[in-house]
C-alpha positions as CSV (number, residue, x, y, z in Angstrom):
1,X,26.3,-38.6,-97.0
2,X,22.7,-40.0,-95.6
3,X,24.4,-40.4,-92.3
4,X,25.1,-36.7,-91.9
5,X,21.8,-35.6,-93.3
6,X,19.8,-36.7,-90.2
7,X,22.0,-35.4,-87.1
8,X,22.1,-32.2,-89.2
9,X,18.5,-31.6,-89.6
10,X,17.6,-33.2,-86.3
11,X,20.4,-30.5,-84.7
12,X,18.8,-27.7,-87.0
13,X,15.3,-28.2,-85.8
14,X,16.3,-28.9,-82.1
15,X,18.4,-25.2,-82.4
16,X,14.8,-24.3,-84.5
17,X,12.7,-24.8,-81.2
18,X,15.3,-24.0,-78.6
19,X,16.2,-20.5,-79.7
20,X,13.1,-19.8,-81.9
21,X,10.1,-20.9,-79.4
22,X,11.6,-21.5,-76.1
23,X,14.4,-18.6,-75.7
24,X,11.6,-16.2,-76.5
25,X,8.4,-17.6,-74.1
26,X,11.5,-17.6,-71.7
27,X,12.3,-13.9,-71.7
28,X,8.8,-12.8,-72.6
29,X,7.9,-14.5,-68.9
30,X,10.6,-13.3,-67.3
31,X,9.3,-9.2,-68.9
32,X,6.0,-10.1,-68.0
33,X,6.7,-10.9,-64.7
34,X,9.5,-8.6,-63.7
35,X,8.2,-5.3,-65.9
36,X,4.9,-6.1,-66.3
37,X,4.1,-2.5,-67.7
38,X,7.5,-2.3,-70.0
39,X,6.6,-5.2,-71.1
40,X,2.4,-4.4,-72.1
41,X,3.9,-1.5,-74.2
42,X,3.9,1.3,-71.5
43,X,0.8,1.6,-72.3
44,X,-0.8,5.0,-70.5
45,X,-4.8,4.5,-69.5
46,X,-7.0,7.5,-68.1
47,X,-10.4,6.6,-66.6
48,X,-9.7,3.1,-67.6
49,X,-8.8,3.3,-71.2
50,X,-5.6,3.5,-73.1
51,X,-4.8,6.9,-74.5
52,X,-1.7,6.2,-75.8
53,X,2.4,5.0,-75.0
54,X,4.8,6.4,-73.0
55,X,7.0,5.4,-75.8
56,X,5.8,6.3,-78.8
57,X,4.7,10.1,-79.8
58,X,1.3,11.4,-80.5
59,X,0.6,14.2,-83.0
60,X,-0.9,17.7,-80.9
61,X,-0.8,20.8,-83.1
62,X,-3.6,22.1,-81.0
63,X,-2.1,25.6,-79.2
64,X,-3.0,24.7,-75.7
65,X,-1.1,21.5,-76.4
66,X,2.6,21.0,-75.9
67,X,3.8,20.0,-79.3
68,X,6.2,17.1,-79.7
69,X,9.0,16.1,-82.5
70,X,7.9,16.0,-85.8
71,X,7.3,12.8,-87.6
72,X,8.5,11.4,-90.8
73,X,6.6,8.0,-91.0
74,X,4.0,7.2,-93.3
75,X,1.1,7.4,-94.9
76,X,0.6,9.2,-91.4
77,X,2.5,11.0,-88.6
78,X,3.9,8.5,-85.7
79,X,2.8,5.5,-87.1
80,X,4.2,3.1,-84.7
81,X,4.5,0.1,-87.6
82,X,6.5,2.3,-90.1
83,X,9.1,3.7,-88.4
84,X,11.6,6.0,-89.9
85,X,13.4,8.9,-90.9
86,X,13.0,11.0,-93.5
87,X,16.3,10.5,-94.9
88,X,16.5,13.8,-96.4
89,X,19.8,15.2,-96.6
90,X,20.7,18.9,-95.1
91,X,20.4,20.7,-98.8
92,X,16.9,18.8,-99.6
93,X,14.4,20.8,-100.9
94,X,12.1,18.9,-99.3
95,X,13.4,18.7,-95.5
96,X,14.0,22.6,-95.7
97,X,10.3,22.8,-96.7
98,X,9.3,20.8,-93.8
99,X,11.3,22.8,-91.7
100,X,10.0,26.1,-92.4
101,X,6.6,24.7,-92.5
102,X,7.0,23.9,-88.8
103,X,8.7,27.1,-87.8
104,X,5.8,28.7,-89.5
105,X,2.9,27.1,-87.6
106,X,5.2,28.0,-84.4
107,X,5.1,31.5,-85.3
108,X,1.2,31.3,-86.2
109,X,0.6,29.7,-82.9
110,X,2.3,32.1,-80.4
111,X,3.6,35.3,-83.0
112,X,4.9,36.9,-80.0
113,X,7.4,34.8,-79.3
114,X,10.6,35.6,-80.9
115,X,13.2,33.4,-79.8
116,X,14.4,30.7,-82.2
117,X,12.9,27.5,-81.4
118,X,15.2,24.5,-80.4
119,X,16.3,22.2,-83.4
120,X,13.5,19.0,-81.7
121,X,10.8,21.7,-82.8
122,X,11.4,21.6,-86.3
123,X,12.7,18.3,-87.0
124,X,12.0,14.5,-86.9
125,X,14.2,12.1,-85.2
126,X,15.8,8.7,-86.6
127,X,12.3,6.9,-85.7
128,X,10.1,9.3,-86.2
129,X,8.4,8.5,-83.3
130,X,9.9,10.4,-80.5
131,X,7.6,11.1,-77.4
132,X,9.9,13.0,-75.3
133,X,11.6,16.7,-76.3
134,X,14.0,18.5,-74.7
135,X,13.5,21.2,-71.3
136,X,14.2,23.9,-73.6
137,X,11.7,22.5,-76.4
138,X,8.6,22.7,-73.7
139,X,10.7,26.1,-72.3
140,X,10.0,27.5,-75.9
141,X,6.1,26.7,-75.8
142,X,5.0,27.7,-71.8
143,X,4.3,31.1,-72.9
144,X,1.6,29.7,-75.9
145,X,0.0,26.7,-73.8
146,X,-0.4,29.2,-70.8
147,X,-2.1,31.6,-72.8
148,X,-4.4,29.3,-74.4
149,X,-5.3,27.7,-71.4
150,X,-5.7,30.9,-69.5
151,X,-3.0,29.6,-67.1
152,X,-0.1,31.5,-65.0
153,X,2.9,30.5,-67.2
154,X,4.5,29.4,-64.0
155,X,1.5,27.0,-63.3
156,X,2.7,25.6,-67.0
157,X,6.3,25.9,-65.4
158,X,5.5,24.0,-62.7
159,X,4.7,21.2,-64.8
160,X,7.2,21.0,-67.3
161,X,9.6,20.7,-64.4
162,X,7.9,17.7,-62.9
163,X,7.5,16.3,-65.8
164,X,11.4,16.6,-66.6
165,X,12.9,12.8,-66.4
166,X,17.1,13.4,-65.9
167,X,19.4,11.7,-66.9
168,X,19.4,8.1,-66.2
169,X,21.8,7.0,-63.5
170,X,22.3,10.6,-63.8
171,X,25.0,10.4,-66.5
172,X,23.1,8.7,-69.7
173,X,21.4,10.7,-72.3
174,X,20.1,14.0,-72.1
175,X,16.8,15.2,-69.7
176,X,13.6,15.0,-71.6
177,X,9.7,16.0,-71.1
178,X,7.3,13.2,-72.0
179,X,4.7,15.3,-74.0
180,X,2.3,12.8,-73.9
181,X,2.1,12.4,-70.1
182,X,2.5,16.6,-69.7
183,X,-0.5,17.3,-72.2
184,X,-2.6,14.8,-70.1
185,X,-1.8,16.5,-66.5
186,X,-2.7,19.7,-68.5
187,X,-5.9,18.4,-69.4
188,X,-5.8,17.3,-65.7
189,X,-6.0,20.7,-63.9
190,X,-9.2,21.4,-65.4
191,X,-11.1,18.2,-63.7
């Protein structure tokens, strides 16, 4: 029995440091080096300091702001270390709450709009953290940011659709509008 002991624990700590310390200083060079920005987080910086992720949502409820999913982490909205869902089934009390909550601040910020606003608007997302909504999400608020900024709604247009990412390799997923990096090009056209 002592002779199995020691190859076992001497093959345990060698698999220990091989796939535990080396594997990962490995691929986290290779990242670094071949995506250095992927790899930093995706971190977006204006005038030389990080306002935020491209991955990771931000919470706007401001009306000349596009708004983004809701979140359903906590203790606060998008919290990037407690990511989750809500977990609240279709006939919760409390998700239908939530829900018309959000459909009632849309209709407090932009009452003229009467068109039902896409599912994104009034729900979270598995993570909670969602950055991105769909075309028809941003489609939904042009009207509301235009006004508010005193902009032609096709100058708002104009930026939703170049700030449209397709599909990638053109067949996966579904296009999507980075609100982060739209609200900041907003805030752009005023500099």
């Amino acid at each position: 029995m002592k002779s199995i002991v020691r190859p076992m624990l001497a093959l345990f700590i060698a698999l220990m440091v091989l796939t535990g310390v080396a594997y990962p200083l490995v691929v986290t060079g290779i990242a670094q080096a071949v995506f250095p920005h992927q790899a930093a987080g995706s971190l977006i910086k204006q005038d030389g300091k990080v306002v935020g992720s491209e991955l990771i949502g931000q919470q706007f409820d401001a009306p000349q702001y596009f708004w983004g999913r809701l979140s359903a982490t906590s203790p606060m909205p998008y919290n990037a270390s407690a990511s989750s869902g809500s977990n609240l089934g279709p006939t919760n009390p409390a998700l239908i709450a939530n829900v018309q909550g959000r459909l009632d601040a849309l209709k407090a910020a932009d009452a003229s709009n009467k068109v039902a606003p896409p599912v994104d608007l009034v729900t979270a997302s598995g993570s909670g953290l969602d950055p991105a909504i769909t075309p028809e999400a941003a489609e939904f608020q042009i009207a509301r940011v235009a006004k508010a900024r005193n902009l032609k709604p096709d100058v708002v247009r104009n930026l939703v659709t170049e700030f449209t990412d397709g599909r990638q390799f053109g067949i996966l997923g579904e296009p999507q509008v980075n609100v982060l990096k739209l609200n900041l090009a907003l805030d752009g056209l005023h500099h």
